[in-house]
C-alpha positions as CSV (number, residue, x, y, z in Angstrom):
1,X,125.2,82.9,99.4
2,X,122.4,81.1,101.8
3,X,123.6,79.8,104.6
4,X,121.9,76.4,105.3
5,X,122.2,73.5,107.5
6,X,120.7,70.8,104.9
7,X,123.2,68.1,103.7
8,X,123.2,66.9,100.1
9,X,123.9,63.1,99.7
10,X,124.9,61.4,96.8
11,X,124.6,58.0,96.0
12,X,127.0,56.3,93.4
13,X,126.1,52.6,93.3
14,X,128.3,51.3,90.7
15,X,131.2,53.3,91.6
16,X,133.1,50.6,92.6
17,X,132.1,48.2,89.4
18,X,133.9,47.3,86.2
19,X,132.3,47.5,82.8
20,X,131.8,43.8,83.2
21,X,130.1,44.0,86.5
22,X,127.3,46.2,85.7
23,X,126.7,43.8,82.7
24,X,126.4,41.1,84.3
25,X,124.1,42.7,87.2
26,X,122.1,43.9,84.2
27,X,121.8,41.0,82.5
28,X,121.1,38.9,86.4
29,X,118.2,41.8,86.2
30,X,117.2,41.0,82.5
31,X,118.1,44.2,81.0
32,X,117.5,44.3,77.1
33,X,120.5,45.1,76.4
34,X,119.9,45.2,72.8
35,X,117.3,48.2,73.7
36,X,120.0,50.3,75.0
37,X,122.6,52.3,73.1
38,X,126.2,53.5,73.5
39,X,128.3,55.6,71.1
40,X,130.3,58.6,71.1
41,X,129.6,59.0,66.9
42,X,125.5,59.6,67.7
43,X,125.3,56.9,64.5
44,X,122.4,54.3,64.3
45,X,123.5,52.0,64.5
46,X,126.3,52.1,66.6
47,X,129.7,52.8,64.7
48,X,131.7,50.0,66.6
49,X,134.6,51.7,66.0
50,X,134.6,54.4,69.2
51,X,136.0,53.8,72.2
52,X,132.2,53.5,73.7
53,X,130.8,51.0,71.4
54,X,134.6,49.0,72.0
55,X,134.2,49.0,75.8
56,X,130.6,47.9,75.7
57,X,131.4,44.9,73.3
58,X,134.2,44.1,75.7
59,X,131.6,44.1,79.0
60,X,129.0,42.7,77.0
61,X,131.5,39.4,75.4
62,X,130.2,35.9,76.9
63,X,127.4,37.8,78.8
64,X,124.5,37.9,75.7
């Protein structure tokens, strides 16, 4: 084991953000949303069925 004074820092910026949140701060930032891909299957496209693809339609409602 080394013995060392250097500190490690992590930075979690959207720890304190909903779903929702960091859609609408991506969308404020003009994220192409429809670029970007979220599903626990691995289908294409999307299943929309898993829990992933549910809590992404859910941030994403009334935002695109």
């Amino acid at each position: 084991m080394v013995n060392t004074k250097k500190r490690i820092h992590v930075y979690a910026p959207f720890l304190g953000f909903s779903k929702k949140d960091i859609a609408r701060l991506g969308a404020s930032l003009g994220v192409p949303f429809e670029k970007t891909y979220s599903c626990y299957e691995g289908t294409i496209p999307p299943c929309g069925e898993c829990a992933t693809c549910k809590q992404r339609q859910e941030a994403l409602e009334g935002i695109l």
